[in-house]
N, C-alpha and C positions, 0 to 999 in steps of 0.2 A: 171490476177486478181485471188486473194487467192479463192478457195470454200468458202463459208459463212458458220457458223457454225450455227446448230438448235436453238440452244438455241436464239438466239438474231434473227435468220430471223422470225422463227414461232411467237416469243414473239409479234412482231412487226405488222404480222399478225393478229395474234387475236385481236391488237388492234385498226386495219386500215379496212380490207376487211370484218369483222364482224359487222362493222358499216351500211355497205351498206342495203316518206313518205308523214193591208191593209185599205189605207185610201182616203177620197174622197182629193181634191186641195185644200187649205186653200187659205183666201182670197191674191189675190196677181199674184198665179201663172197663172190661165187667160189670165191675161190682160198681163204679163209676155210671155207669147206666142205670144199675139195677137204683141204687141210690134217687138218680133224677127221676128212676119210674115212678118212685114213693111219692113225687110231688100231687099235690091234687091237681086233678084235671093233664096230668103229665099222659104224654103218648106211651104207646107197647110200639118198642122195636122186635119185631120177629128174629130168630137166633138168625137165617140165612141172610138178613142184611149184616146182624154184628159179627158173623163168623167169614165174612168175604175177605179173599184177599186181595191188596190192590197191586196189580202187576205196574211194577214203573220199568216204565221206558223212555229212551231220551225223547225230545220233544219237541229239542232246536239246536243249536248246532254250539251249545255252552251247556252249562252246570244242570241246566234245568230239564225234570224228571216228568213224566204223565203218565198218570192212570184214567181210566175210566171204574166209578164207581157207582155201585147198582143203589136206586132209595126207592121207596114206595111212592106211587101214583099221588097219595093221598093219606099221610101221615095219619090222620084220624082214622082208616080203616086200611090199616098197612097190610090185610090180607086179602083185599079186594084188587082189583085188575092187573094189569101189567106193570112193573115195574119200570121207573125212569132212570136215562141214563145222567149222573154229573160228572165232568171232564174236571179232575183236577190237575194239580201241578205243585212242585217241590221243590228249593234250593236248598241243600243240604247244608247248615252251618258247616265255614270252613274252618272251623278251630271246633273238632270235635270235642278235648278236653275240656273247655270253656263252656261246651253250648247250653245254655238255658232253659231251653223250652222253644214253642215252637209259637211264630208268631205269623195268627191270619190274615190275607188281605181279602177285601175286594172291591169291588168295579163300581163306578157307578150307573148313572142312567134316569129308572133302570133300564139296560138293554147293551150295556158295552161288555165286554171280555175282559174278565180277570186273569186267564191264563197264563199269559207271557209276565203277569208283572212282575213277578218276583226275580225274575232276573232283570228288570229294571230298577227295582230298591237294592238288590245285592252289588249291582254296579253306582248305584249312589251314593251307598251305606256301608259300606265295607264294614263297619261295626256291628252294624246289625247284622250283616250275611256271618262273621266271625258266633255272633251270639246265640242265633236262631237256626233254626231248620224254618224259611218262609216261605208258607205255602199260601196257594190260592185255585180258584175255581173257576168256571164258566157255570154262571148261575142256571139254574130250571129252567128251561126259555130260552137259550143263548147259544148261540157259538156252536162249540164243540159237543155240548150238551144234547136231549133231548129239544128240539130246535120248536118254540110255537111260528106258527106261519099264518098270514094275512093275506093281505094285496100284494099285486106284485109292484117293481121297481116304479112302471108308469101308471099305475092308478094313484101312490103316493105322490110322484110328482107333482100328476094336476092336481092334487089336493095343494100341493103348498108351493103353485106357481100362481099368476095372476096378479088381483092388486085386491089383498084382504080388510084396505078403507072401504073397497064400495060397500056401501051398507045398503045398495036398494034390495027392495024385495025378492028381485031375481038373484040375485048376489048372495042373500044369507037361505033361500030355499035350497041354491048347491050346493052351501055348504054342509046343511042338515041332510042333503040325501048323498052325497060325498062320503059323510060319516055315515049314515046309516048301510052306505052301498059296504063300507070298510069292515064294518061289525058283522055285515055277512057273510064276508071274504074268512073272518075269521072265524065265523061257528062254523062255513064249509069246511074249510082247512083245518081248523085243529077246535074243534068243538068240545070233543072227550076231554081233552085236555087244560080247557083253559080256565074251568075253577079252579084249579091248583097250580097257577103259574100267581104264585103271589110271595108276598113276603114270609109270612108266617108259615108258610110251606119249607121255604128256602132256609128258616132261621133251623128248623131240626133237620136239614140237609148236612148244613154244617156245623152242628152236634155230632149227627152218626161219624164225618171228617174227624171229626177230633177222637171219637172213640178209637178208629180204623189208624189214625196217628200212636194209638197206646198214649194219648196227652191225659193227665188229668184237668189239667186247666191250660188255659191257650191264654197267648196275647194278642192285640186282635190292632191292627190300621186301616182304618175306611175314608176315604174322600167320599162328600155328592151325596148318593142316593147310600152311598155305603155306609154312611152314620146311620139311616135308618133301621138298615139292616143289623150295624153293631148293636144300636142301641136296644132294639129287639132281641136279638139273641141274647143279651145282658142283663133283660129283664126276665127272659125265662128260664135262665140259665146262669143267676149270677155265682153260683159257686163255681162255676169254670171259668169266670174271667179272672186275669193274673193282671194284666196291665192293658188298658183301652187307651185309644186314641181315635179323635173324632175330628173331621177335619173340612171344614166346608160345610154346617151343619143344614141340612133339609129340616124344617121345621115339625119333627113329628108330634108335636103338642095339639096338633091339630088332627085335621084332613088333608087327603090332597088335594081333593077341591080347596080349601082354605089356602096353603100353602101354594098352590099356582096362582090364586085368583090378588095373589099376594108379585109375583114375578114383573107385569109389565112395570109397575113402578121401579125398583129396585135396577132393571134393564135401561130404564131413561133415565135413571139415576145416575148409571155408569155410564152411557153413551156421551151423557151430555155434562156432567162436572168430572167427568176425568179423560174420555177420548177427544170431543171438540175443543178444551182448553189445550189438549196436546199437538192437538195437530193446526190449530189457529199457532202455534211457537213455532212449529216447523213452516209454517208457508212459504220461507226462502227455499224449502226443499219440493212442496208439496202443492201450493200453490191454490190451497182450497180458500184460504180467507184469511185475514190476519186479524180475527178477531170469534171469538167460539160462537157469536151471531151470526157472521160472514160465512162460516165454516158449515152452519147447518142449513143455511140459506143455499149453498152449494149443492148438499146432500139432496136438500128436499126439490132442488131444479133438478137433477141429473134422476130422483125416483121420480118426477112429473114425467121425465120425455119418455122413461121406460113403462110410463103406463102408458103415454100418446103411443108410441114404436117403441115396441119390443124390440130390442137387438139380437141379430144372432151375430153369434160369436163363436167362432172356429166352429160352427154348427149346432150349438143351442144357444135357444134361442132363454134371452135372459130378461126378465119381468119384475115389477116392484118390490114381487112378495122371495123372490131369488136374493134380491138387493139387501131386502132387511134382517133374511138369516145370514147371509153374510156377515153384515155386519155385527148382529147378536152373539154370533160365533166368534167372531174374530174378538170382541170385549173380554171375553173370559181372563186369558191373559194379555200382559200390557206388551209382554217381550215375549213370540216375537208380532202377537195379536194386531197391535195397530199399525205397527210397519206397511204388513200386509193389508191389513183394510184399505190404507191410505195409498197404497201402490194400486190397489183393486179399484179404487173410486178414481183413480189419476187414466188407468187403463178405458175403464167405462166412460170417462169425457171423452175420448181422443184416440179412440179406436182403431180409426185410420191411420193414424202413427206410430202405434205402440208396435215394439218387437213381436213378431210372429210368437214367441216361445212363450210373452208373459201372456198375449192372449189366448193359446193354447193352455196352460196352466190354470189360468183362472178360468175360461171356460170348462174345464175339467172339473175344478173345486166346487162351481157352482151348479153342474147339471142335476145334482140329485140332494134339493135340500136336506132330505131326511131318509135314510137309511131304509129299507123296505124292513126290515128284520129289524134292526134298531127298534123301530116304530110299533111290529108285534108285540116284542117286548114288553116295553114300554105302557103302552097302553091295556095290556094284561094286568100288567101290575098294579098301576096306578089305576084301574077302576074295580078292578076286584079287592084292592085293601080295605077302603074305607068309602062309603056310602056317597052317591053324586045326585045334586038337585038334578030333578028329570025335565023340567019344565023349560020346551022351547023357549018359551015368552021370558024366563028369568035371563036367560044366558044370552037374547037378543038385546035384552035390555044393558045388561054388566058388559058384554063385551063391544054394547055403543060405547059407552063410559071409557072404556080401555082403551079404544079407537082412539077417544076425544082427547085424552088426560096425557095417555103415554102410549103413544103409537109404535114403537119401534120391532113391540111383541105382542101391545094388544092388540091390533091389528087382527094376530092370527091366532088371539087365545079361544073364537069361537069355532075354528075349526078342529083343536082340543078338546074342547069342554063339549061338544056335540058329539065327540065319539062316548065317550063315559057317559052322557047322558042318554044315547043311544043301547050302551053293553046291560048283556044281560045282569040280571040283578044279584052281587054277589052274595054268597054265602061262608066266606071267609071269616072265620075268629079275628076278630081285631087285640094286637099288641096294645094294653093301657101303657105306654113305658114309663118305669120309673127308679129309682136309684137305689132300691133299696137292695142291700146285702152287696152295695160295690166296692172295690177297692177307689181310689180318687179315680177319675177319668178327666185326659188332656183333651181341650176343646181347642179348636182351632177354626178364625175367622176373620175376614177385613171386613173394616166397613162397607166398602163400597164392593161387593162379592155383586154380581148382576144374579144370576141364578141362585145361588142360597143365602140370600137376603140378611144383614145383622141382626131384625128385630128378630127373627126364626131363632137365631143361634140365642139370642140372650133367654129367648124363653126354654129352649132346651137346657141352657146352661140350668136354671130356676128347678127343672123338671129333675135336675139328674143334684143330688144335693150332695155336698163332697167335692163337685166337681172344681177345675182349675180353668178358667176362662184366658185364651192367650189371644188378645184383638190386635189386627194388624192396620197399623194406622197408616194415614195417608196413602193409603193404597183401594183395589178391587179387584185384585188377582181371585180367582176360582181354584181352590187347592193352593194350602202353604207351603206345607213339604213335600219333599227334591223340584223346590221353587228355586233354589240356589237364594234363599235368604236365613246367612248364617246363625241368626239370632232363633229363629225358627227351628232349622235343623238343629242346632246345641238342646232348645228346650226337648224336643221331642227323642232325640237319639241318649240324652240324657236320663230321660226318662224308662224310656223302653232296655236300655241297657243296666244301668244302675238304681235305677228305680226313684231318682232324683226329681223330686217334681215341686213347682213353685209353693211356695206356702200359702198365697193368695193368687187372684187374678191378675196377671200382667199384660204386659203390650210388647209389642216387636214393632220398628220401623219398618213399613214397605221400602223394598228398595227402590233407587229413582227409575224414572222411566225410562226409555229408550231415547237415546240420539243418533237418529239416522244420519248415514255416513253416504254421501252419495258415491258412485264406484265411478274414474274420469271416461267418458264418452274419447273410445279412438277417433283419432283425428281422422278428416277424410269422410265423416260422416252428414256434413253438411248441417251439424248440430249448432246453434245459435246462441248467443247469454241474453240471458232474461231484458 
């Protein structure tokens, strides 16, 4: 393969890796509790949770409102210990006369921050911000919330630095006392706490929200881990949902063992019939191969020499297993996802050349694959929902397989599945979800989604009956809407607004990929043509 010439790698650079951001209950909600009390196996909220009130105050520097709202430690015996804190948030519909009802978001993960969104849907949506009061949270676990804690920043690290191919015996023994060291980290730090950092905690979190709202019924928008969450709160609570939308669907017909052990395929799914065909078109700009062979023959020289010499880069130092969250990240979306990958893999050839600023930036991006908090989260949740094989010997075996079949994630699905197989043994009620008593619910998903997999959504779609399946073809964006694909936003704001929804299953075209636009190299720079 030719050297790449300056002029068009740097250009391409600069324009890809430089990228790399309170009221009392109104009449109704009451008797609205007392109602869901009646359900069998339904929790007792204590009056001093349903009688608080939520002081708002501004929160950012626009429309958007915060409270801090008090919930029980442990929904199942709401008079036992300390009460936890959840951070909510509020965009007040601008069209008071018109407004609707009040419509929920939240985060995915689990472990991201739902706080801020809602002034991100009301600046997308202007329709919805006119229709709704859109509220959202910082889940149990999260953020602004009651915070669970782990490891710190550098124990995560070396957990997901290195090179997670080796498979000798030394290799997969650290990774099991990695995780085991992690799970200690977390019963020292937040031990009391971390049975009840789960799903089915968090779904009557945001019940008591909607009561303390005076809503009798809510509308609800979830991307990621957040359909699991709707779809939960829907099955325990379907007389309060008005209108749902599901967006990105986590396969909850399962486990989450199931549903991870499901990910690396779906990950080299997407890397390899929609990033490498993308960036083999671009190689007058990119120069990694002109063919999606050439292009991953590329990838996998440039993660060979980072396993021979680690590079440091503007001071961290940067390893194989750095490279392949990269790249796993950057797949989610196509715009502006691959730009940057591809500017990030042009920067890691050619080090020595590249503008101080892009390699500052992506060393930046890359020093901390995985969030330390993120991670507590995360792993709270996902091993306290649903039941996890405990057996070393299973998970050394399945995550050789993953290694072999689909490297890009399985690689490092044993240094995941060794934490849950590690965490103490939950005790969590598990959600059976299922459709009954819904109004329709909008489903939203492309094929080629890397982290929430098609086959996931079509069996959710199966699981929730009524439902309206809207599959986004030719594409593998993560999250449909405010994707800026019109077809998408019409279905779903149609929906949620007028209550307009398909009469069967439909499709929406992804929209096309990106064409990187290289920016011209000032002259004077000693820059060359290919």
């Amino acid at each position: 393969m030719p050297v790449p010439g300056k002029s068009t790698r740097w250009a391409a650079v600069a324009a890809s890796v430089l990228l790399a951001a309170t009221a009392l209950p109104v009449a109704g909600a009451d008797s609205a509790s007392a109602a869901d009390a009646a359900r069998p196996g339904a929790v007792r909220t204590p009056a001093r949770y349903l009688n608080q009130r939520l002081d708002w105050q501004p929160c950012d520097s626009g429309a958007l409102e915060c409270a801090a709202m008090a919930v029980p430690r442990d929904w199942h015996r709401p008079d036992q210990g300390p009460s936890l804190t959840v951070e909510v948030s509020r965009h007040r519909a601008t069209d008071p006369a018109g407004r609707r009802g009040v419509l929920m978001m939240a985060a995915g993960g689990p472990g991201a921050s739902g706080l801020k969104r809602p002034a991100g849907l009301a600046s997308y949506a202007p329709g919805l911000a006119a229709a709704y009061d859109i509220v959202s949270f910082d889940q149990r676990g999260v953020g602004s919330s009651t915070r669970v804690t782990c490891s710190d920043q550098s124990a995560v690290d070396a957990s997901f630095s290195g090179d997670k191919r080796d498979r000798s015996a030394a290799a997969i023994r650290e990774t099991f006392a990695r995780a085991r060291a992690f799970v200690r980290d977390c019963q020292r730090h937040s031990g009391d706490l971390l049975p009840y950092i789960t799903t089915e905690q968090a779904v009557h979190d945001m019940d008591l929200y909607r009561v303390l709202l005076g809503a009798d019924t809510i509308s609800y928008y979830g991307p990621s881990y957040a359909t699991v969450l709707g779809a939960s709160y829907a099955t325990e609570f379907p007389r309060r949902v008005a209108r749902m939308v599901l967006d990105s669907n986590v396969d909850f017909t399962g486990t989450w063992q199931s549903f991870m052990e499901g990910q690396p395929l779906s990950f080299q799914r997407r890397f390899e019939a929609d990033f490498l065909p993308w960036l083999a078109k671009n190689d007058g700009v990119y120069h990694q191969g002109r063919t999606p062979a050439q292009a991953k023959e590329t990838f996998e020289r440039l993660r060979g020499r980072l396993h021979d010499h680690p590079l440091v880069l503007d001071g961290t130092t940067l390893t194989p297993d750095q490279l392949d969250t990269a790249a796993s990240n950057a797949i989610y979306q196509a715009d502006p996802g691959f730009e940057r990958l591809a500017g990030a893999l042009t920067v890691l050839e050619h080090p020595d050349t590249a503008p101080p600023a892009a390699k500052q930036a992506l060393a930046q991006a890359m020093a901390h694959p995985v969030d330390a908090g993120f991670a507590a989260d995360f792993f709270s949740v996902v091993c306290n929902d649903t039941p996890w094989n405990r057996s070393a010997g299973y998970w050394t075996a399945q995550s050789a397989r993953a290694t072999r079949d689909h490297p890009l994630v399985g690689a490092r699905s044993l240094a995941y599945s060794a934490v849950c197989a590690a965490w103490p043994r939950p005790t969590a009620p598990r959600i059976q979800v299922t459709g009954r008593g819904l109004p329709p619910v909008l489903m939203l998903n492309s094929t080629h989604d890397p982290a929430t997999y098609y086959e996931g959504a079509l069996r959710d779609h199966r699981a929730l009956p009524g439902s309206r399946l809207v599959t986004v073809v030719g594409g593998g964006d993560h999250g449909q809407f405010q994707n800026h694909n019109a077809c998408v936003d019409s279905l779903v704001e149609g929906y949620l607004v007028d209550g307009t929804i398909p009469s069967g299953d439909t499709t929406c075209a992804a929209d096309p990929l990106p064409v990187p636009v290289p920016v011209p190299v000032p002259s004077g720079t000693g820059a060359s043509p290919r």
